[in-house]
N, C-alpha and C positions, 0 to 999 in steps of 0.2 A: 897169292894174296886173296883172304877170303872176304866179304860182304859180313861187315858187322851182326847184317840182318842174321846170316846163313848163319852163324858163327853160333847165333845167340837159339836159332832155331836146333841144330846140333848139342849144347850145351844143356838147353830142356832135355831133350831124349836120352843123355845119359844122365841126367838126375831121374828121370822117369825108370831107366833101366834098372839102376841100382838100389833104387830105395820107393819104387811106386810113388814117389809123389811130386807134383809140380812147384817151381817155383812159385813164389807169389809175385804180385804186379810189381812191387818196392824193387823185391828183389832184381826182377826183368828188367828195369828200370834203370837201376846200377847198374847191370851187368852192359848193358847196350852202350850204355855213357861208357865207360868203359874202353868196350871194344872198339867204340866209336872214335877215339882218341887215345893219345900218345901221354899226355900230361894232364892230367885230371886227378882233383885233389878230393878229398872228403867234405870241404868247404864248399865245391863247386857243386859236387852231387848233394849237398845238403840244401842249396840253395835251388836247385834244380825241380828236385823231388821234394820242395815245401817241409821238410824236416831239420830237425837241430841237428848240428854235426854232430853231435855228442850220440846221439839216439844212431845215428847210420854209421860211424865209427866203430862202437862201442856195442850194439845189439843186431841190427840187420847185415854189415857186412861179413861178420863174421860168422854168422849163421852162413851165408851164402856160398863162404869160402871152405866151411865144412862140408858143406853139401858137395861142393867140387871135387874136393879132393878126393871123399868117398867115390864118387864116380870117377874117377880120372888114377886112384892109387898112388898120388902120389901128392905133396903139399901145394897148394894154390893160395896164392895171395896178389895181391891190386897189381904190383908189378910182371907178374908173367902170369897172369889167367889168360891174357891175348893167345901168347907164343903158346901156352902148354893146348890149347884150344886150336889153336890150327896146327899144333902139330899131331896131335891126335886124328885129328880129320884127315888131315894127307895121310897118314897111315893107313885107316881104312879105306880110301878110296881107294891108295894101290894095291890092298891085297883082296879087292872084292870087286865081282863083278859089273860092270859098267851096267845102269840102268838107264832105260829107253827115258827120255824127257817127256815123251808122246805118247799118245795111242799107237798103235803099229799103222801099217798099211792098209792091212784088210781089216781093220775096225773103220767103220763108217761111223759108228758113232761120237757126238762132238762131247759130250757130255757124260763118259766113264766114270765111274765113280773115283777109281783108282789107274794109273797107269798098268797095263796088263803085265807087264812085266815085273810089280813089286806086287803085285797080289800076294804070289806067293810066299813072300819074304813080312809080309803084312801080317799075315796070317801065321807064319814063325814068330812072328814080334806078339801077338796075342798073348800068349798063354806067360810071357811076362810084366803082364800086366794085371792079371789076372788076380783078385784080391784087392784091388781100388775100391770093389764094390760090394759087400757081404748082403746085403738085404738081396732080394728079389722085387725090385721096381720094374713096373711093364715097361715096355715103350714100344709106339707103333711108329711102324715104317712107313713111309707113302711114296709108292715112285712107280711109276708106268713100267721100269726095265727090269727085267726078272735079274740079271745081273749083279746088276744095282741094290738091290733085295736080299741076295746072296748073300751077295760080300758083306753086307751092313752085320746083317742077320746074325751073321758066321762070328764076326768080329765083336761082337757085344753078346752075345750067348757066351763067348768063351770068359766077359767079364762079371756071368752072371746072372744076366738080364736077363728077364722074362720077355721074348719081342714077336712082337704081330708083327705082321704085311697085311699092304693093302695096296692093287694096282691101280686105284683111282678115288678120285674123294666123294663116289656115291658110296664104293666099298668102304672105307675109311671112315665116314658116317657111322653106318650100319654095326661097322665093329665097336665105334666110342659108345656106340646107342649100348650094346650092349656088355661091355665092360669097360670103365674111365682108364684110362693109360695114365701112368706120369709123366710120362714127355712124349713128344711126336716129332718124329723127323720126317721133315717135309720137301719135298723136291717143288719147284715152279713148274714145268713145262709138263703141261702132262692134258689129255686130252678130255673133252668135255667141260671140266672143271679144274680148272688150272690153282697151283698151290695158294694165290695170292685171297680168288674166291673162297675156298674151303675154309682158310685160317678167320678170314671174315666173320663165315659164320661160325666155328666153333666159340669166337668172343663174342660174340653177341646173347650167347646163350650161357644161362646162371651154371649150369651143370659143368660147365667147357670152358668157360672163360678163363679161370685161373691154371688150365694145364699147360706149363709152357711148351711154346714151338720154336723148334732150330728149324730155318729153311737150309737147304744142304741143294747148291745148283752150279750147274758149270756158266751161269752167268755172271759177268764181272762187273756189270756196267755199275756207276755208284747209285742211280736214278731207282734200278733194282733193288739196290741193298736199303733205300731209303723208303721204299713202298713197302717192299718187309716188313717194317719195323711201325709203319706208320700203319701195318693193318694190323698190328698184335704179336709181330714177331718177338721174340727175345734174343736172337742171337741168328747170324748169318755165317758159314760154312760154304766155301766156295772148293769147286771139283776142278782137279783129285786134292785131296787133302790129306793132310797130315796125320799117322795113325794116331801117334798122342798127343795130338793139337784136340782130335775129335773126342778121343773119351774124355779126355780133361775137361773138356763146355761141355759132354753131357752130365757127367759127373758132378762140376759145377751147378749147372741148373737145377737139378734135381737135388742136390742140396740146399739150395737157396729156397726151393719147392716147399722142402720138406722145413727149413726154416719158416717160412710162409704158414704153414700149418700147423708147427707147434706157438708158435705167436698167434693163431687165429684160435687155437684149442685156450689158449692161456687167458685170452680173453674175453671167451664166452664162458670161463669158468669164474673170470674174475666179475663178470657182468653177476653171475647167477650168485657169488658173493656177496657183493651190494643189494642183490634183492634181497639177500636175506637176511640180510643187515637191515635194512629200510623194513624188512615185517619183523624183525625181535627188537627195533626201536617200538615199536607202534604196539607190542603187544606185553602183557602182565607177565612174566616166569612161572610163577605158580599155577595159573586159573588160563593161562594162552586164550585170553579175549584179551580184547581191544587196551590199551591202559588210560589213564585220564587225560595227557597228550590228544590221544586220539579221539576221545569222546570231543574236545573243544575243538577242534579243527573238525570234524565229520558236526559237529552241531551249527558251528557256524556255517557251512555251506549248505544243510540240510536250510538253514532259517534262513537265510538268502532266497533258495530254489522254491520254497513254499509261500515267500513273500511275493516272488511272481507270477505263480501259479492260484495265489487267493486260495490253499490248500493249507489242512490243518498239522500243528506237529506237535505228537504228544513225546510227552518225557516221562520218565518211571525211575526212581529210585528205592529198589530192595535194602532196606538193612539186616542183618544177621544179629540179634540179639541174644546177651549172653555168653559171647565168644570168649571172653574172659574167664570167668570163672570155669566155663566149658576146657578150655585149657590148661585151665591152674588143678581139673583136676586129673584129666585122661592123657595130657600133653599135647606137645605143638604137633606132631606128628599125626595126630587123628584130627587136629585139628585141620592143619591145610588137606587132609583127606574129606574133610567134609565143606572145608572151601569150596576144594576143585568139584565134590558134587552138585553144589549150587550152583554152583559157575556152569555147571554142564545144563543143567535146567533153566536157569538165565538164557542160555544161549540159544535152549531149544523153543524159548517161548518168542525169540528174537530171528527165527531163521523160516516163518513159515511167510513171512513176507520180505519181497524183494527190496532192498533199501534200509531195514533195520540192522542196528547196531546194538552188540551189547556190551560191555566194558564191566571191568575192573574200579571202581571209581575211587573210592580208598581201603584203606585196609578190610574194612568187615562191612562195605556198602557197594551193591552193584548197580549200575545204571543203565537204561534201556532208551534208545534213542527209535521212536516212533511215526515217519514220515508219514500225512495221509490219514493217520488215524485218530479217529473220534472219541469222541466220550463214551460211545456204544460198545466202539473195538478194542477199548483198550480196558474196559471193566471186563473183557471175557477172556483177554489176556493176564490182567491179572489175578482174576479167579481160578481159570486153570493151573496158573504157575506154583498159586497155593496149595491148590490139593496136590500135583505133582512133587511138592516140596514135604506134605503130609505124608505121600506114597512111597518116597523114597526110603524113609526109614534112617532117615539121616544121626537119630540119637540111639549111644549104644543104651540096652536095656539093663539096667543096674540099679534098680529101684527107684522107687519116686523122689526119693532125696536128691540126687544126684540132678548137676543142675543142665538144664536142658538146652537147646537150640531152637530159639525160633524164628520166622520169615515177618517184615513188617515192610510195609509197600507203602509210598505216596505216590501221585501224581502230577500231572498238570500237562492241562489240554489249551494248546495256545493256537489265534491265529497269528501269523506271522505280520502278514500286510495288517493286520488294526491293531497291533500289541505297540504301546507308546513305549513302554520299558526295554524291551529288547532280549537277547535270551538272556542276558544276567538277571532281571528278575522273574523270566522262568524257571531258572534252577534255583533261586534262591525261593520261590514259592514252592516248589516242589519238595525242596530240604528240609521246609519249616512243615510241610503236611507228614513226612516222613519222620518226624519229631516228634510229631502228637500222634502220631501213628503208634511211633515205641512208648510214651510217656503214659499211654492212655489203654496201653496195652490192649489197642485193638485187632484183633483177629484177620478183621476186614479190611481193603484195600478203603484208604482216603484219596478223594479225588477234587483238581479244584478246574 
C-alpha cells in the first residue's frame, strides 16, 4: 500500500515523462482526493475544489484521465487510476535498483543537493525533459558547495538554460551587477552572507527587485520557509528534491516572470496611448497647435496665475482674410497649405517665450495667448509676425486679379488683478479690434 502523497508524486513524473508537461493545481487536487479515498464522487470533488460538477466532470477530469492514460498505455478512469497507479509503481520498484534514502556514510554533508546515489539516474531523467524550455532565460545559482553547483548547473543546461554560479552573495552581487538573471536559486546557509541577507537586498533595489528567487535548502524547519517568503522569496525548495518538482517551479516562475513583463510592456504602452490621446484632444488636425478647448482652459489658468502675481496678459487674435475666395479659386488643398504656413509662423511668434500658447481658434482665426507681456512686447510681436507673414510668400503669383491672402491682428493687453469684466470680455474686446482690423483693412496691428 502506497501513500496517496507518493502515489500522486509518481503519477506527476509519468505525465512529465510522456508528454513534458505538468499537471495543473485542479487537476492535483482531484487526483489526490482520489487516491485519498475509496468512494468519492464528482459531487464531493466539486464541492471540495469550489467548482460545479458539471465543469470537473465534464472538462478537467477528463482531461486528466487523458493525460494518464497516455503515460500509463493503457485506459484510466475515477475507478482504477488508484489500482493502475500502484500497480505500475510496484513494478518498477521491483525491476530497479534500490536507491539510498540518504546521503551515504562518507558524505558528511547534511545538506546534498541530491541523494548521491540518484544523481546519476537524475541526470538520465534530464534530457527527457528537455524542450520545456525553448528560449534561453539565465538563471543564477548561489550555493557555497561546488557539488551543489554541478548538479544544478548540469540539470538545467540540459533544459536549456543559460546558468551562472556563484559561491557566495558578494559574488552573486557582482554577477547581477553585471548581467540581470531571470531567476535565482538561492541556498540559505552559506558563509559571510547567508541567503535570507542577499535576497534582502536584491528587493530593496529597483534593478533586482522584481527577479524572482526560489530558496532551494536542506532546511525544514516551517519558521525557515516563513522568513523566505517574508524577505521576497517566491517559492521554497527543500533538499534533495525532486527532479520534476524542480524544473516545474522554475519553469513556473519564470513564466509568471515573463507574464509580469509582458503586462508591464502592455501598460506602459497603454500609458503612452492615452498620452497621446490627451495631446490629439488638445490639438487642431490640420495646423497641430493648440485647438480652442485648449486656448480656454490654458487662458483661464494663465488669468488666475497673473491675477496673483499683479502681472499682465496679453491676447492676440490673427484673422486670415480672404480665405474664401482664396479657395474658391486655387482649392482647398493650397488652401490648408497655406493654413498650415501661418499656423507655423503663429507658432514661431509664440515659442520665443516661456508660457506662450498658440492655437487654432476657428477656422481662418489664430489666437496667441501672452503671459507677462505688455503693450511694448506685444507690438513687436505683432509686427514681426507680419513682415514674416509678408516673407513667406504665402500667395501663389498668378496676376493681380487673383484674389489674395492677407494677415489682420487685434489685441488686448489686460491686467488680470484690476480687470472687473474678466477674460470673457478680454476676448470679446479683442475679437471686436480684430473686426475693425479686417473692416478697415488695416495693414497694422490694433491694439487696446
Amino acid at each position: 500500500m502506497f501513500a496517496a502523497e507518493h502515489l500522486l508524486e509518481f503519477a506527476e513524473e509519468l505525465v512529465y515523462e510522456a508528454i513534458n508537461k505538468p499537471l495543473s493545481d485542479l487537476q492535483r487536487i482531484i487526483l489526490l482526493k482520489l487516491l485519498q479515498g475509496d468512494r468519492v464522487t464528482y459531487d464531493s470533488l466539486a464541492a471540495d475544489c469550489g467548482y460545479s460538477e458539471k465543469y470537473i466532470r465534464g472538462d478537467i477530469a477528463p482531461k486528466l484521465w487523458s493525460l494518464l492514460s497516455e503515460a500509463l498505455g493503457q485506459k484510466v478512469m475515477k475507478s482504477n487510476v488508484k489500482a493502475l497507479l500502484e500497480r505500475e509503481l510496484r513494478q518498477r520498484q521491483e525491476t530497479s535498483v534500490p536507491a539510498a534514502d540518504s546521503p551515504s556514510a562518507e558524505s558528511t554533508e547534511s545538506d546534498l543537493l541530491v541523494p548521491q546515489s540518484v544523481i546519476a539516474a537524475a541526470m538520465l531523467e534530464a534530457p527527457l525533459l528537455n524542450g520545456l524550455s525553448v528560449q534561453r532565460e539565465s538563471i543564477l545559482i548561489v550555493d557555497d558547495r561546488p557539488a551543489n553547483l554541478k548538479v544544478l548547473s548540469d540539470i538545467l543546461e540540459k533544459q536549456g538554460y543559460d546558468v551562472r554560479q556563484a559561491t557566495d552573495g558578494t559574488i552573486a552581487l557582482k554577477a547581477i551587477e553585471l548581467e540581470l538573471p531571470d531567476l535565482i536559486l538561492l541556498d540559505i546557509q552559506m558563509p559571510e552572507m547567508d541567503g535570507y541577507t542577499l535576497c534582502q537586498l536584491l528587493k530593496e533595489k529597483p534593478q533586482t527587485k522584481d527577479i524572482p528567487v526560489i530558496f532551494v535548502s536542506a532546511i525544514h524547519e516551517p519558521w525557515d520557509k516563513v522568513r523566505a517568503f517574508s524577505v521576497g522569496g517566491v517559492d521554497y525548495v527543500t533538499k534533495p528534491f525532486k527532479l520534476v518538482e524542480l524544473i516545474a517551479r522554475v519553469e513556473n516562475h519564470l513564466r509568471i516572470r515573463k507574464l509580469q513583463q509582458d503586462l508591464e510592456q502592455k501598460n506602459q504602452d497603454l500609458q503612452q496611448a492615452l498620452e497621446e490621446l490627451r495631446r490629439l484632444a488638445v490639438l487642431d488636425p490640420l495646423t497641430q497647435l493648440a485647438n480652442r478647448d485648449r486656448f480656454d482652459s490654458y487662458l483661464q489658468k494663465s488669468w488666475e496665475a497673473s491675477a496673483i502675481t499683479n502681472a499682465p496678459l496679453t491676447l492676440m487674435l490673427c484673422g486670415v482674410v480672404g480665405f474664401e475666395d482664396f479657395t474658391a479659386t486655387f482649392g482647398s488643398r493650397l488652401g490648408d497649405r497655406c493654413l498650415q504656413t501661418i499656423a507655423r509662423l503663429v507658432k514661431q511668434a509664440a515659442t520665443e517665450r516661456t508660457g506662450d500658447l498658440a492655437c487654432r481658434y476657428d477656422s481662418t482665426t489664430f489666437g496667441i495667448i501672452l503671459p507677462g507681456v505688455d503693450t511694448n512686447g506685444v507690438q513687436k510681436i505683432a509686427a514681426q509676425l507680419l513682415v514674416d507673414f509678408g516673407n513667406a510668400r504665402i500667395n501663389p503669383t498668378r496676376g493681380t486679379e487673383s484674389p489674395m491672402l492677407a494677415l489682420r491682428i487685434g489685441t488686448s493687453v489686460c491686467m488680470p488683478a484690476k480687470e472687473v469684466g474678466g477674460q470673457e470680455d478680454a476676448i470679446e474686446a479683442c475679437a471686436l479690434l480684430l473686426q475693425q482690423a479686417i473692416q478697415s483693412n488695416s495693414k497694422a496691428p490694433l491694439f487696446a
